[in-house]
N, CA, C and O atoms as CSV, one atom per row, in Angstrom:
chain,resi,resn,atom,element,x,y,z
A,1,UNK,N,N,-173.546,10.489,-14.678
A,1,UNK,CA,C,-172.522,10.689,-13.673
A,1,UNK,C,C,-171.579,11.789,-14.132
A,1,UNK,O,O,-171.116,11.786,-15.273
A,2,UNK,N,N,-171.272,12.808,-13.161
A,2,UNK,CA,C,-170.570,13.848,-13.645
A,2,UNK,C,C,-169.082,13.551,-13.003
A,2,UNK,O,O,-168.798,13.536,-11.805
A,3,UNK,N,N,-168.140,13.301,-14.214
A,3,UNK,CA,C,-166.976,13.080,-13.357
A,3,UNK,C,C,-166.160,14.424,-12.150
A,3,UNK,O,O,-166.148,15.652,-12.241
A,4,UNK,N,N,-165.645,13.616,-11.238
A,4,UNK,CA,C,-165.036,14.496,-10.120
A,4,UNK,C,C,-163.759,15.047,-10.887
A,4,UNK,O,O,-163.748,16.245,-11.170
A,5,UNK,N,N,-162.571,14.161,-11.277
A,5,UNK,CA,C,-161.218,14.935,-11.235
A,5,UNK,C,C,-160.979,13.884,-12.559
A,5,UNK,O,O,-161.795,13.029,-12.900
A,6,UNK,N,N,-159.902,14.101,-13.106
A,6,UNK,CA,C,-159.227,13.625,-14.136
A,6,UNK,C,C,-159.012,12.115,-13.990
A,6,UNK,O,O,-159.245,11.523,-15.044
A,7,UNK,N,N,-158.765,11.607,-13.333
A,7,UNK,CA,C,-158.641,10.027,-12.695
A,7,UNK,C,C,-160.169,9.614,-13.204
A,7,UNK,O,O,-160.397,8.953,-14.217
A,8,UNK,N,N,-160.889,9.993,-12.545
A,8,UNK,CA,C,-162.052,9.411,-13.586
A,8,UNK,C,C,-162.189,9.786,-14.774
A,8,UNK,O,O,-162.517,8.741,-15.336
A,9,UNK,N,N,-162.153,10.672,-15.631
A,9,UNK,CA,C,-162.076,10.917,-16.912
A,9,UNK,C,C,-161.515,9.549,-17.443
A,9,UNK,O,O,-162.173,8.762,-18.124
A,10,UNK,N,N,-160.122,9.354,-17.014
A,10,UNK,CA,C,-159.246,8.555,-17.618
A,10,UNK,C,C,-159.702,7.117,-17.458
A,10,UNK,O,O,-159.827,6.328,-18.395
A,11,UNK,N,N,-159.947,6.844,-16.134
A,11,UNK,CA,C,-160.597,5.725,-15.706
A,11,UNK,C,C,-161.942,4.993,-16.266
A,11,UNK,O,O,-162.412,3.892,-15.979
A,12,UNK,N,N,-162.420,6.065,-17.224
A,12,UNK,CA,C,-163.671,5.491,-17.891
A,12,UNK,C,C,-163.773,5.693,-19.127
A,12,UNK,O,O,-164.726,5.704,-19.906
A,13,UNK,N,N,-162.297,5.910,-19.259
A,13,UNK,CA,C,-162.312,5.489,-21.672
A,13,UNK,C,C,-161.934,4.125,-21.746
A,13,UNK,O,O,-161.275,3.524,-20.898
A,14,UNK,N,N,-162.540,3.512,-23.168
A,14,UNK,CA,C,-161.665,2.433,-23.106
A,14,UNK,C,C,-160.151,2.291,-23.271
A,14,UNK,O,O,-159.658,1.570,-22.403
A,15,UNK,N,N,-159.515,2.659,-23.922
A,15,UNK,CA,C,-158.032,3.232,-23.991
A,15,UNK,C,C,-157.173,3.468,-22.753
A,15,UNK,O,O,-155.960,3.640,-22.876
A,16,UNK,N,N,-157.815,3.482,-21.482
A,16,UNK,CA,C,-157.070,3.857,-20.088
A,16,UNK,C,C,-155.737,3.253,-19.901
A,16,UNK,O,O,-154.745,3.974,-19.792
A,17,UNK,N,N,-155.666,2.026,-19.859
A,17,UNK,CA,C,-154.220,1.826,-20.381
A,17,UNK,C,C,-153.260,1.962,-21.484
A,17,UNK,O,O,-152.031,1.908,-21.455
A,18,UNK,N,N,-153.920,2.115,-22.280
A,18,UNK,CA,C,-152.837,2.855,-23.249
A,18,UNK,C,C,-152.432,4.031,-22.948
A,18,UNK,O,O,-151.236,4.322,-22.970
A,19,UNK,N,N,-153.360,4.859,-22.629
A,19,UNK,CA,C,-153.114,6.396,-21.909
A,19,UNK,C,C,-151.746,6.530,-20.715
A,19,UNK,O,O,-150.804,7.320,-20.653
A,20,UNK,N,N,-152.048,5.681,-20.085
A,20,UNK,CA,C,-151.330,5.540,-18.670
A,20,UNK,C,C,-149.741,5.308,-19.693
A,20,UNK,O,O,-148.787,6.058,-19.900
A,21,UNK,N,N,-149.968,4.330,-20.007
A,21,UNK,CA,C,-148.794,3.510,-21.080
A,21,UNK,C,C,-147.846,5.130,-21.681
A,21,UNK,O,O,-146.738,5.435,-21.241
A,22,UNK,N,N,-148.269,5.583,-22.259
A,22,UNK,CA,C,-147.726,6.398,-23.190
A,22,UNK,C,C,-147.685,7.659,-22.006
A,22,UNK,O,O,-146.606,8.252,-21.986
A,23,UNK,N,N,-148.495,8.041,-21.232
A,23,UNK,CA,C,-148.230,9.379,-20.613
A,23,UNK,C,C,-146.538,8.513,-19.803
A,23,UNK,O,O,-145.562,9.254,-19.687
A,24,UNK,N,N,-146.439,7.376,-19.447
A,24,UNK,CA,C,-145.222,7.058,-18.619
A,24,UNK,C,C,-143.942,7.152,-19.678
A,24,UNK,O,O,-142.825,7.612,-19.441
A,25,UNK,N,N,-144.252,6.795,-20.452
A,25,UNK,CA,C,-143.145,6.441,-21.872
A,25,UNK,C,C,-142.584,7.845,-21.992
A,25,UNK,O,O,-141.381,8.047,-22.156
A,26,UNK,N,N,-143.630,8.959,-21.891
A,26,UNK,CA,C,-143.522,10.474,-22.152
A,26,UNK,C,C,-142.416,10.950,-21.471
A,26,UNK,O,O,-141.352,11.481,-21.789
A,27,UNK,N,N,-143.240,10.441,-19.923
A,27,UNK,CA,C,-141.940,11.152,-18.457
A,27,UNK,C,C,-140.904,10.652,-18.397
A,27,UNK,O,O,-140.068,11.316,-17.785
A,28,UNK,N,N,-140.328,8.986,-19.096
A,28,UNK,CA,C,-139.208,8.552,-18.368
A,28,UNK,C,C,-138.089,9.028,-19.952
A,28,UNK,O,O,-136.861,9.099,-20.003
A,29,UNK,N,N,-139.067,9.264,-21.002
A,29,UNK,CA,C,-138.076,9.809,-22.185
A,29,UNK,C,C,-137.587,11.379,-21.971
A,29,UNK,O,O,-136.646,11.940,-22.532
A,30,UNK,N,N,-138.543,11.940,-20.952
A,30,UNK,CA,C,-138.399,13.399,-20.722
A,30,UNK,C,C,-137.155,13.697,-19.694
A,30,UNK,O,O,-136.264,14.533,-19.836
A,31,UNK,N,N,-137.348,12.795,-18.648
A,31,UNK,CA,C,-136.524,12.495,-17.633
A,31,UNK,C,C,-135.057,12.212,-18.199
A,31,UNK,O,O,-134.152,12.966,-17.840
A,32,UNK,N,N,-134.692,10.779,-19.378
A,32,UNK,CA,C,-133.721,10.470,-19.688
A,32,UNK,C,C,-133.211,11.464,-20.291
A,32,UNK,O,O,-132.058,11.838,-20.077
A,33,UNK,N,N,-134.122,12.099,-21.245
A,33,UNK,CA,C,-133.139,13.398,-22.070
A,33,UNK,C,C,-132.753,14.747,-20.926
A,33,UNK,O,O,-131.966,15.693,-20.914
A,34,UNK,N,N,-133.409,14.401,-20.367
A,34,UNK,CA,C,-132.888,15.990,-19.269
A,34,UNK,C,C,-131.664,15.588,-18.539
A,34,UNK,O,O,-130.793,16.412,-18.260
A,35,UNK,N,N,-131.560,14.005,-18.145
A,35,UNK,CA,C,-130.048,13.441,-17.147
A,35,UNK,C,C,-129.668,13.782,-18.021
A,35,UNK,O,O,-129.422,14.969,-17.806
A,36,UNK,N,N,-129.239,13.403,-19.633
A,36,UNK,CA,C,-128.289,13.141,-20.859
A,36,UNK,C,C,-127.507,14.471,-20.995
A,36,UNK,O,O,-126.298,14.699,-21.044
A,37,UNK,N,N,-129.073,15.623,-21.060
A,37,UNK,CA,C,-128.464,17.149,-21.221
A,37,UNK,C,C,-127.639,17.346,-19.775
A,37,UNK,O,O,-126.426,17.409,-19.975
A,38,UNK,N,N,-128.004,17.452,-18.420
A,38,UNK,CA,C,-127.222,17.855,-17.736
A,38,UNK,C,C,-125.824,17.425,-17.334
A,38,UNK,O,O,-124.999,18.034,-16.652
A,39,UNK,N,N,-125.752,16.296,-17.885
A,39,UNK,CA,C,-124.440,15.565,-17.913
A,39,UNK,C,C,-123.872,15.805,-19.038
A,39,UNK,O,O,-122.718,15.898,-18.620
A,40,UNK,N,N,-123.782,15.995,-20.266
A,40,UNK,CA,C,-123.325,15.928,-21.083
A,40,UNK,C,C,-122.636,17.584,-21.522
A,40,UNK,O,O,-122.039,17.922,-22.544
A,41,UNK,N,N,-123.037,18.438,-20.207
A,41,UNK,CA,C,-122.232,20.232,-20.415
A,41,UNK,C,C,-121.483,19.723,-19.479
A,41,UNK,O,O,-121.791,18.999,-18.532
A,42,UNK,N,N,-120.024,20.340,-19.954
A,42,UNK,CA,C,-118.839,20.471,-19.368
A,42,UNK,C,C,-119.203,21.110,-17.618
A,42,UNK,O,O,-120.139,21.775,-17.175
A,43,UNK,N,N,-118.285,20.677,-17.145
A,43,UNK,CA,C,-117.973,21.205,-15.783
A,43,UNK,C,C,-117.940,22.654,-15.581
A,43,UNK,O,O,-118.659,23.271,-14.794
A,44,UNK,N,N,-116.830,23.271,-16.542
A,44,UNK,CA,C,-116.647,24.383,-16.431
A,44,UNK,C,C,-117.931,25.270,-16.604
A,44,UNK,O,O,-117.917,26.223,-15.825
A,45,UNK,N,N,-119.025,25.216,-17.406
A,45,UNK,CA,C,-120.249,25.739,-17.612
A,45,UNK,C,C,-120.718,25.668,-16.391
A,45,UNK,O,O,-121.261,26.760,-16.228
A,46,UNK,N,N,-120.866,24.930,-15.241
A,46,UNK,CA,C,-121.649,24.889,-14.167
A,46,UNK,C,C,-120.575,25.456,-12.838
A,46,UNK,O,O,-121.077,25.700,-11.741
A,47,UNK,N,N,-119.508,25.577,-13.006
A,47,UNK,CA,C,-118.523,26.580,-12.352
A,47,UNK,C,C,-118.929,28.309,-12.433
A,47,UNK,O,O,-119.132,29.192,-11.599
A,48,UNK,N,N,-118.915,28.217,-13.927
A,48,UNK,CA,C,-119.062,29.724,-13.928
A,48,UNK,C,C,-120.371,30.446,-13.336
A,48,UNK,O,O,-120.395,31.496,-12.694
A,49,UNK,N,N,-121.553,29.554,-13.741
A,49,UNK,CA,C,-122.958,29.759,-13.396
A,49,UNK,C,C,-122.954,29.702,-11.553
A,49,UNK,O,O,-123.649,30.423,-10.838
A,50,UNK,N,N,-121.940,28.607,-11.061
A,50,UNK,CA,C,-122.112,28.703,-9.639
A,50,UNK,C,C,-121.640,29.912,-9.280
A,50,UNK,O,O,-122.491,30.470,-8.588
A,51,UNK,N,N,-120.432,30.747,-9.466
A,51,UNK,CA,C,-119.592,31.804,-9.045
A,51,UNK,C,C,-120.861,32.857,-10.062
A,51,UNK,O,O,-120.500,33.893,-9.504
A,52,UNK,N,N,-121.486,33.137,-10.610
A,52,UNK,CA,C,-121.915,34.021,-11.339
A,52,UNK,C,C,-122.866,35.080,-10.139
A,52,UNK,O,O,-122.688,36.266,-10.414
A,53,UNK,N,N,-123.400,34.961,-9.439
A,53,UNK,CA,C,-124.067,35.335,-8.339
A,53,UNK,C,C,-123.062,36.393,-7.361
A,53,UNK,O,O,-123.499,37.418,-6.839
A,54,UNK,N,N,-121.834,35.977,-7.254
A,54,UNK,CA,C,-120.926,36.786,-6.428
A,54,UNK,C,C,-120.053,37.407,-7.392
A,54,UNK,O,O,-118.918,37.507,-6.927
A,55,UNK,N,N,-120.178,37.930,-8.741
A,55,UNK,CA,C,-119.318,38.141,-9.177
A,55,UNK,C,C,-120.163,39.732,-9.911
A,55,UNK,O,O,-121.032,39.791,-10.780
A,56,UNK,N,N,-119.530,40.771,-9.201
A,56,UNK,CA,C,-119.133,42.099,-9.790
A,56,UNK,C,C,-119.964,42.056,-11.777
A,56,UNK,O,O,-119.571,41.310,-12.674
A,57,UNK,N,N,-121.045,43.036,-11.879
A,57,UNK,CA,C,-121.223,43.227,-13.304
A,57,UNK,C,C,-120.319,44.656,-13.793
A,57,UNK,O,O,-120.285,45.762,-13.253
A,58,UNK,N,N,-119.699,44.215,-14.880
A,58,UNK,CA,C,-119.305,45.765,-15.203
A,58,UNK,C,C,-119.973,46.688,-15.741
A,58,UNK,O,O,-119.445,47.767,-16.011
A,59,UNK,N,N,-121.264,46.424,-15.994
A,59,UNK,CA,C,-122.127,47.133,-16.672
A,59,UNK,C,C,-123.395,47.834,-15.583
A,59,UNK,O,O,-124.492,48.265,-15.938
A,60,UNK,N,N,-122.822,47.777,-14.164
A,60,UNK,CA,C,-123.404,48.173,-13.366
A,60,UNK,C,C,-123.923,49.457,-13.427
A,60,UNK,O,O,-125.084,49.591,-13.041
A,61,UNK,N,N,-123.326,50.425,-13.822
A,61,UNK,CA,C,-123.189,51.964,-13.855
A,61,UNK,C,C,-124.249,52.257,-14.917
A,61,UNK,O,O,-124.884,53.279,-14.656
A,62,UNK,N,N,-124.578,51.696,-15.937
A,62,UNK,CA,C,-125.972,51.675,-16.919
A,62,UNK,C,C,-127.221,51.811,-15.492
A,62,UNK,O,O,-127.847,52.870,-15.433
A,63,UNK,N,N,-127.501,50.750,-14.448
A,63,UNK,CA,C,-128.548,50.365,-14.053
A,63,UNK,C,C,-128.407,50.714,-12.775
A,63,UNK,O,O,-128.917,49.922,-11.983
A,64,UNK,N,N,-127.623,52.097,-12.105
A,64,UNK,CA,C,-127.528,52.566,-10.612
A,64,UNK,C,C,-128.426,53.758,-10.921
A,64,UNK,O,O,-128.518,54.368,-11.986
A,65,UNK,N,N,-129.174,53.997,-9.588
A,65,UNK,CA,C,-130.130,54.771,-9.582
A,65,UNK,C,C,-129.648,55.948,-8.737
A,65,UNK,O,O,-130.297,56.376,-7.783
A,66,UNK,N,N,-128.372,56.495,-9.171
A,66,UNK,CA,C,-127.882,57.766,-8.693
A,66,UNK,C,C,-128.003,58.862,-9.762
A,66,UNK,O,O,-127.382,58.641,-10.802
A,67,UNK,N,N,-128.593,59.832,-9.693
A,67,UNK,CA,C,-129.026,61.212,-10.441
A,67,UNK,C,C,-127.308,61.896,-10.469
A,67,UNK,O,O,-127.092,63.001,-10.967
């Protein structure tokens, strides 16, 4: 039998639940550390990054394409 997609791969080791087990353990530790990081930068860091888009570079005059 030639497997179709990854679901069967997985579906026919003995280990399949452990697999499942640990790939979930993976996402919800990946998940928790990413809430932890985005909560844990100050406000002001995500102020400046919001206004950063409308805000004037002074280093414009390096990268204008006037001769």
């Amino acid at each position: 039998m030639i497997p179709q997609n990854f679901k069967d791969i997985l579906s026919n080791t003995d280990n399949a639940g452990f697999y499942q087990t640990l790939a979930l353990i993976f996402f919800m530790l990946f998940f928790v550390a990413l809430v932890i990081y985005v909560f844990s930068r100050p406000k002001k860091y995500y102020k400046e990054e919001e206004e950063a888009p409308l805000q004037d570079d002074e280093n414009d005059d390096d990268f204008n394409l006037k001769n």
